[in-house]
FIKE-626334 format. One line per field, with one value per residue: residue number from 1; x negated, y, z of N, C-alpha, C, O in turn. Coordinates in Angstrom, 3 decimals, decimal comma, padded with zeros to 6 digits. Layout:
N
resi (NUM/...)
n.east (X/...)
n.north (Y/...)
n.up (Z/...)
ca.east (X/...)
ca.north (Y/...)
ca.up (Z/...)
c.east (X/...)
c.north (Y/...)
c.up (Z/...)
o.east (X/...)
o.north (Y/...)
o.up (Z/...)
This chain:
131
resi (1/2/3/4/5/6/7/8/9/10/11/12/13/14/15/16/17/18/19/20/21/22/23/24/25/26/27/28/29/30/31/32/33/34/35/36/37/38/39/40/41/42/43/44/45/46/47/48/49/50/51/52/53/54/55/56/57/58/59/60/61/62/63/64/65/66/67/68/69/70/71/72/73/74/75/76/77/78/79/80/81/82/83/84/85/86/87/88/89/90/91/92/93/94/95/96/97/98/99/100/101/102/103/104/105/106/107/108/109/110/111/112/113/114/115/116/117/118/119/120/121/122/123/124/125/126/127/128/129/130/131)
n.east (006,693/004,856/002,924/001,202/-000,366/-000,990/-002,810/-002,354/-002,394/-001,009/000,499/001,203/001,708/003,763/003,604/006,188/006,179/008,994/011,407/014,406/017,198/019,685/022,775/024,060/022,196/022,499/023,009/021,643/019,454/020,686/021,021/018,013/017,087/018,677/017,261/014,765/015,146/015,824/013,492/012,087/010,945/009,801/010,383/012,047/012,062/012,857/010,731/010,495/008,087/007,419/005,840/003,631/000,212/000,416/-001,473/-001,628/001,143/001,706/003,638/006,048/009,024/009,778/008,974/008,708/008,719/007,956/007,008/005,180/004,783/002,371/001,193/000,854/-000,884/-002,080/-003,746/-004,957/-006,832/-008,462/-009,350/-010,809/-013,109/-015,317/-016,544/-014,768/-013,563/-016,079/-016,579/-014,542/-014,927/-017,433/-016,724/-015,050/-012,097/-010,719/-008,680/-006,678/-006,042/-004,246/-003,747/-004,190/-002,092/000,028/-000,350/-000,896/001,822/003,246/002,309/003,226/005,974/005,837/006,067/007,815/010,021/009,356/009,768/012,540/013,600/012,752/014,205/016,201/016,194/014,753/011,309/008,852/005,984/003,572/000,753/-002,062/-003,575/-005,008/-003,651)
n.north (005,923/003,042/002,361/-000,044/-001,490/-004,588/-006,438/-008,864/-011,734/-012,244/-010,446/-007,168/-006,143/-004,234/-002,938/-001,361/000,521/001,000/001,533/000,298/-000,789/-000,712/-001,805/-000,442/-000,046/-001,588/-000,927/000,969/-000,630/-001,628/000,370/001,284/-000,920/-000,841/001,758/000,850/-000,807/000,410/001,057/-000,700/-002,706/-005,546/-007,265/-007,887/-007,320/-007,290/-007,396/-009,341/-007,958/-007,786/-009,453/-008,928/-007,414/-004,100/-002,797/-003,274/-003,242/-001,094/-000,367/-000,567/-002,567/-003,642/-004,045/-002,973/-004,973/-004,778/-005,489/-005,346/-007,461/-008,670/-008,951/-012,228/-012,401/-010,433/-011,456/-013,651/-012,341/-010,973/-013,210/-014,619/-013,223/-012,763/-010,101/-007,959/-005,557/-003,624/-004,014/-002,590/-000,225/001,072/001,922/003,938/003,093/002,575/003,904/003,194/000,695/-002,436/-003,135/-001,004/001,088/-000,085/-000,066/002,392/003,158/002,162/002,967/006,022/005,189/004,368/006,574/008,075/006,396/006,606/009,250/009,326/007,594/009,183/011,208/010,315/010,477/007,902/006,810/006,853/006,786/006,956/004,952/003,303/001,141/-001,643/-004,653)
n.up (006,740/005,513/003,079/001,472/-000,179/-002,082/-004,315/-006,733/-008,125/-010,400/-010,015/-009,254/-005,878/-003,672/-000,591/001,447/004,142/006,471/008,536/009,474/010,864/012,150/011,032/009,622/007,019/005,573/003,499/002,551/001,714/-000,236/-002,251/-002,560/-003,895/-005,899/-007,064/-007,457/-009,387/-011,722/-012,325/-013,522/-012,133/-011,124/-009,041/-005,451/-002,354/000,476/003,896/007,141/009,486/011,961/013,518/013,108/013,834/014,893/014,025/011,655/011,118/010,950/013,729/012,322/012,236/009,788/006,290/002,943/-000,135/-003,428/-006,759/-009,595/-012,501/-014,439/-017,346/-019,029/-021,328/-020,484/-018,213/-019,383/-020,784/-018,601/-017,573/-018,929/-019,368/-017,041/-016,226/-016,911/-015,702/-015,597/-018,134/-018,813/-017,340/-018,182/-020,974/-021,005/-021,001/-018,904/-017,784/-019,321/-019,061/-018,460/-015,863/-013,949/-014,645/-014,019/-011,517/-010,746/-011,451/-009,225/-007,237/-007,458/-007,557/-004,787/-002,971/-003,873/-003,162/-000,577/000,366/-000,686/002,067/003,956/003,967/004,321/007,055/008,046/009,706/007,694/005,661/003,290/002,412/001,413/002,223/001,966/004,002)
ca.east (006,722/003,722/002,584/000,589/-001,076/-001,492/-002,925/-002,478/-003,502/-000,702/001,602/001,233/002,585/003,767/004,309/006,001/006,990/010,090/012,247/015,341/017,225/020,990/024,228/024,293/020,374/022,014/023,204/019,943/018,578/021,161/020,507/016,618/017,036/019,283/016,642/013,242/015,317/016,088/011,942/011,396/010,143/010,283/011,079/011,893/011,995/012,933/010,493/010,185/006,522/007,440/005,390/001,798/-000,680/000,114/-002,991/-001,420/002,204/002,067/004,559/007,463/009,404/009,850/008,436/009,841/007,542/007,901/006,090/005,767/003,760/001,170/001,461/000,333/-001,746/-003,886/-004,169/-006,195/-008,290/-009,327/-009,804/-011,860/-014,136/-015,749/-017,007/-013,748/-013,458/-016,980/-016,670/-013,184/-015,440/-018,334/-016,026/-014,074/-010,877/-010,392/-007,363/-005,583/-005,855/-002,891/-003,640/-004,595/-001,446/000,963/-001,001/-000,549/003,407/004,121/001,799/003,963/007,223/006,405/005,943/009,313/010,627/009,075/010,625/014,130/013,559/012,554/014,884/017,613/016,004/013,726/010,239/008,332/004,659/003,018/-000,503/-002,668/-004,308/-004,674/-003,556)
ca.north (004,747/003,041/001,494/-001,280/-002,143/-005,824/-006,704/-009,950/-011,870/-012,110/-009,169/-006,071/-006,250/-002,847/-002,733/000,207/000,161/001,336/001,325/-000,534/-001,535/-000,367/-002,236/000,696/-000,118/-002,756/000,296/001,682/-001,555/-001,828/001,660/000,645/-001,959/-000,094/002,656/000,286/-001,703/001,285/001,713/-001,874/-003,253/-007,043/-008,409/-006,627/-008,401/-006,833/-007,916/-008,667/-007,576/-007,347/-010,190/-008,712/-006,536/-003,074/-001,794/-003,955/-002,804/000,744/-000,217/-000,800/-004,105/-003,926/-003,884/-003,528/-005,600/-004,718/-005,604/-005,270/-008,643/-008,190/-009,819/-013,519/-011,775/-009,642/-012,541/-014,603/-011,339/-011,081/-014,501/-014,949/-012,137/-012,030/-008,186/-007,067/-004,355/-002,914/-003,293/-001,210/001,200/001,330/002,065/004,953/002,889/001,807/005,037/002,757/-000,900/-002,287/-003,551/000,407/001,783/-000,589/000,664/004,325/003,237/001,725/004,037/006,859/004,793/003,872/008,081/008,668/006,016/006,944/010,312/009,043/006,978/010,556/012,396/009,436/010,011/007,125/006,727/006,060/007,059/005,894/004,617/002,908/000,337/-003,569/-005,688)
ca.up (005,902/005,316/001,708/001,757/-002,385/-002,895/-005,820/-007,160/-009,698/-011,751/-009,956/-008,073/-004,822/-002,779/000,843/001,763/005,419/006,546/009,704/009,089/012,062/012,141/010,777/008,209/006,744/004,384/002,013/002,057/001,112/-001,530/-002,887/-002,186/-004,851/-007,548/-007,611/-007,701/-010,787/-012,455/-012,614/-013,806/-010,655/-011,458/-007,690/-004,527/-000,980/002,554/004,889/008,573/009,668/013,058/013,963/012,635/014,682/014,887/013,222/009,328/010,450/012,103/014,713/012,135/012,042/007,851/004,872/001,209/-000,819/-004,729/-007,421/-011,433/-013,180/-015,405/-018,755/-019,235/-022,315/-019,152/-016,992/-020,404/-021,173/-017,828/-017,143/-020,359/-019,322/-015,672/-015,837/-017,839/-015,251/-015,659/-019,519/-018,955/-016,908/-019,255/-021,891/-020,464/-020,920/-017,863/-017,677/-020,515/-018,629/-017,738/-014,084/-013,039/-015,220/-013,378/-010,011/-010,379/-011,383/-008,016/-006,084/-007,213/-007,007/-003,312/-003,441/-003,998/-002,259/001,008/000,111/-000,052/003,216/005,052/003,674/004,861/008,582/008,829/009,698/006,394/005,677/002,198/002,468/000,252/002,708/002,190/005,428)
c.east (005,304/003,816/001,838/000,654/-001,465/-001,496/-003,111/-002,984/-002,361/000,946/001,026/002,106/002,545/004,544/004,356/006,863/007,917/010,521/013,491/016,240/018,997/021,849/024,071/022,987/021,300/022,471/022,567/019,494/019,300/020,723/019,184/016,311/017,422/018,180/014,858/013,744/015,470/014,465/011,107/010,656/010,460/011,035/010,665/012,381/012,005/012,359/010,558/008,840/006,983/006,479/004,029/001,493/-000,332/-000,677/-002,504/000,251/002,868/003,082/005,891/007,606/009,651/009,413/009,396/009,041/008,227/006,799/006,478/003,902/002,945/001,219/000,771/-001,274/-003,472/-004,810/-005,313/-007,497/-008,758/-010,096/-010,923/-013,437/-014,566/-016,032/-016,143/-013,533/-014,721/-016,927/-016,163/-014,211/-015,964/-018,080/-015,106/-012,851/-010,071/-008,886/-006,728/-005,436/-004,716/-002,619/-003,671/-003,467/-000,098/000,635/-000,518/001,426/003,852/003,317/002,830/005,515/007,220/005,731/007,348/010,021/010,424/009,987/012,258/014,359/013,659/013,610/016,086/017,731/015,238/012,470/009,677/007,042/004,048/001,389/-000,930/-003,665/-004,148/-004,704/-004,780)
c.north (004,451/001,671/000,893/-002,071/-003,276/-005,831/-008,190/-010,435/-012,029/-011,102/-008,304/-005,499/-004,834/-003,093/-001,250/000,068/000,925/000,797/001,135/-001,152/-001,062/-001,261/-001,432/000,248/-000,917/-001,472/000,902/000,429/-001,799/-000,866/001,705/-000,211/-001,345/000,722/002,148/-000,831/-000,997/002,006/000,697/-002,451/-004,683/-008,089/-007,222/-007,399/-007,145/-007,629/-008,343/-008,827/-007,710/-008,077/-009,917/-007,661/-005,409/-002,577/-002,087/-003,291/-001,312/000,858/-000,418/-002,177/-004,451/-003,196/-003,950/-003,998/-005,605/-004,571/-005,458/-006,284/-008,046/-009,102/-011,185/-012,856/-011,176/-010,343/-013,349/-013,756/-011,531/-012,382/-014,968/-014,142/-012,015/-010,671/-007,924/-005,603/-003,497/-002,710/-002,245/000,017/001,839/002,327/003,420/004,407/002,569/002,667/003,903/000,813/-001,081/-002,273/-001,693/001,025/001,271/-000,330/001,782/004,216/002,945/002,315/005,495/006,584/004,632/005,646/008,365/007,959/006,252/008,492/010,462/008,722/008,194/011,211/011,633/009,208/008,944/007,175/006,226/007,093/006,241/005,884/003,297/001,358/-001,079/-003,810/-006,737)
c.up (005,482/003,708/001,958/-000,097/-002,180/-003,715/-005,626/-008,204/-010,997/-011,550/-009,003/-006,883/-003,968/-001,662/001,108/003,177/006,225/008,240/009,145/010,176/012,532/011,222/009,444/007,079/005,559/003,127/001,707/001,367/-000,237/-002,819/-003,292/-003,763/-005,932/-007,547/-007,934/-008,921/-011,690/-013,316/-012,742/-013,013/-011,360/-010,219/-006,555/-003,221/000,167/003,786/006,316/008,630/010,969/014,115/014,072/013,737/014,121/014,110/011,761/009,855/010,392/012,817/014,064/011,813/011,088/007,236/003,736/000,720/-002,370/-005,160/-009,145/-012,229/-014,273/-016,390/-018,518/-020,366/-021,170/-019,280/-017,811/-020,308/-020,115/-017,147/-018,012/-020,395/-017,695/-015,360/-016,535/-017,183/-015,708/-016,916/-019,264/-018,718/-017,737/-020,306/-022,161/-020,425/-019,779/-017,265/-018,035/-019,764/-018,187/-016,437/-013,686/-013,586/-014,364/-011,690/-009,608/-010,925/-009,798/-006,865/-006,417/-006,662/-005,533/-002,707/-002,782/-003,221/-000,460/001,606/000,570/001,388/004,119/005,262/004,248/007,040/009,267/008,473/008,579/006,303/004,837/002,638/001,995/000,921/002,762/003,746/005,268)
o.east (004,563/004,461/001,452/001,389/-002,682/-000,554/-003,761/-003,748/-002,641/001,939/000,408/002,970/001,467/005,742/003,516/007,996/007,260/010,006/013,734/015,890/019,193/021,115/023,977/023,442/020,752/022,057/022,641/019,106/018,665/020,275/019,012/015,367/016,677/017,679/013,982/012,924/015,299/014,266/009,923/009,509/011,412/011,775/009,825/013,299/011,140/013,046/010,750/008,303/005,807/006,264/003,288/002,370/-000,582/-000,236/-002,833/000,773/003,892/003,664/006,884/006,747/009,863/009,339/010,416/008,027/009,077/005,832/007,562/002,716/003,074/001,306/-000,031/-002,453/-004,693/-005,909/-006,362/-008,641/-009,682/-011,102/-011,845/-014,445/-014,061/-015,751/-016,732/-013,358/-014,359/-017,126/-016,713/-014,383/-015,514/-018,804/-014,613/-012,111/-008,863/-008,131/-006,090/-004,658/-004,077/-001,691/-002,778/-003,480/000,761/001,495/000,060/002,173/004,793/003,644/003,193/006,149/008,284/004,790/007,761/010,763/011,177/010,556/012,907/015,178/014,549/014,003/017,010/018,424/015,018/012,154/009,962/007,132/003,837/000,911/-000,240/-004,323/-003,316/-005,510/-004,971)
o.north (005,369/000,647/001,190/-002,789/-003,222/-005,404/-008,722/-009,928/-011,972/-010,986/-008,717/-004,624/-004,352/-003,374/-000,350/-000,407/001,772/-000,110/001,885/-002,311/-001,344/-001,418/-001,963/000,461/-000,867/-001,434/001,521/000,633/-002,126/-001,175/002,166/000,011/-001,244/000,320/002,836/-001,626/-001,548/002,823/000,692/-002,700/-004,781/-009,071/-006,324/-008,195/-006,322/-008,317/-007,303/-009,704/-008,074/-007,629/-010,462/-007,136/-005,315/-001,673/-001,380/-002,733/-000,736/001,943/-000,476/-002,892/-005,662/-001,973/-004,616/-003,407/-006,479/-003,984/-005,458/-005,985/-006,938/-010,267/-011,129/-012,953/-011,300/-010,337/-013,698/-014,070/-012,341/-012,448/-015,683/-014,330/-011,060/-010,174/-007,278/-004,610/-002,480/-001,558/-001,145/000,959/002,887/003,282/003,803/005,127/002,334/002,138/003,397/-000,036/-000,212/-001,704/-001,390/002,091/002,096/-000,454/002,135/005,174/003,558/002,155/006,048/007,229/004,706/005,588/008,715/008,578/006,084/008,751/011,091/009,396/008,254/011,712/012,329/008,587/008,860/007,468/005,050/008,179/005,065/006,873/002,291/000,649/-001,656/-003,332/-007,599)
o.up (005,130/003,485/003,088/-000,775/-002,004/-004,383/-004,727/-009,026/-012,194/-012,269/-008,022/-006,950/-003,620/-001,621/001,098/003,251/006,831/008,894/008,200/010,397/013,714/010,246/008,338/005,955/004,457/001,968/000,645/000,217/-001,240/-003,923/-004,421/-004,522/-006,906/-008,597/-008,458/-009,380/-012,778/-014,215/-012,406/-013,384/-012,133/-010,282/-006,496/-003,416/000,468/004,542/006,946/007,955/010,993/015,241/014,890/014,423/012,919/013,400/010,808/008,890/010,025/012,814/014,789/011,297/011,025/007,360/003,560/001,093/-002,542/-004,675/-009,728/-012,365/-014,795/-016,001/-017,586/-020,027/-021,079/-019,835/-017,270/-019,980/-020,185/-016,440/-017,619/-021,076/-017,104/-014,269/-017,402/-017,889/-016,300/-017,301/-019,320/-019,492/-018,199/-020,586/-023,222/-019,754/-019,808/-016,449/-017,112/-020,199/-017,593/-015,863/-012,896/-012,970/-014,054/-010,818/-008,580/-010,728/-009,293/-005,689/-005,379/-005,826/-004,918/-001,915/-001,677/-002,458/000,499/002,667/001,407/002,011/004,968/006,316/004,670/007,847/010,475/007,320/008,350/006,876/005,135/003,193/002,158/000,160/003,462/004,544/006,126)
C-alpha cells in the first residue's frame, strides 16, 4: 500500500494505495470508512489511479484519499503571516502547530490502515511521497 501526503491549503489529503479489485473489496471499503470516521477523518474517497504513471501509482489501480481540514482560524493566521512556518520553527512550536499535528494524525492513521489492508491479503505499502 502506498501513502501518498497531500497537503492542501485548507485540508490534508492522504493517498494510501491499495489493491482493490474483487466483488468482495466493497466490505473492505465499507469497513475502510467506519474505521477512518471513527478517527475523525473529515472525507474519504476510493480512487481510481489506474490511469497515472507507474512511478505516482506503484502499479496499483486505487487509492483511498482521506483527509482532516484545518480550521478556517489556521487558514487566517497563516494567511496573515507569510513566514508563519519559520516563526513556528524559530519558536520551537512548530511540535504544537496544527497543520504538522493533523500530519503526524493521518501519517500514522494511513499506518494502521495499511496494516489492516496486509493483514486482509492485499498489496499495501505506506509512503510519504507527493505525486
Amino acid at each position: 500500500m502506498r501513502f501518498q501526503l497531500y497537503l492542501g491549503t485548507t485540508a490534508i489529503f492522504s493517498y494510501l494505495y491499495q489493491e482493490i479489485t474483487k466483488p468482495t473489496d466493497m466490505s473492505i471499503q465499507a469497513e475502510l470508512t467506519e474505521q477512518l470516521n471513527q478517527h475523525g477523518i473529515d472525507f474519504i474517497h476510493f480512487v481510481d489511479v489506474s490511469a497515472l504513471p507507474e512511478e505516482q501509482n506503484n502499479g496499483l489501480p486505487r487509492a483511498i484519499l482521506f483527509g482532516v481540514s484545518l480550521t478556517p482560524e489556521y487558514i487566517r493566521e497563516v494567511a496573515r503571516q507569510p513566514d508563519y512556518i519559520q516563526q513556528k520553527v524559530d519558536s520551537g512550536k512548530i511540535h504544537r502547530d496544527e497543520f504538522e499535528l493533523k500530519e503526524k494524525k493521518t501519517d500514522r492513521l494511513a499506518d494502521e490502515i495499511a496494516g489492516f489492508l496486509q493483514q486482509k491479503g492485499f498489496n499495501a505499502t505506506p509512503s510519504r511521497k507527493i505525486i
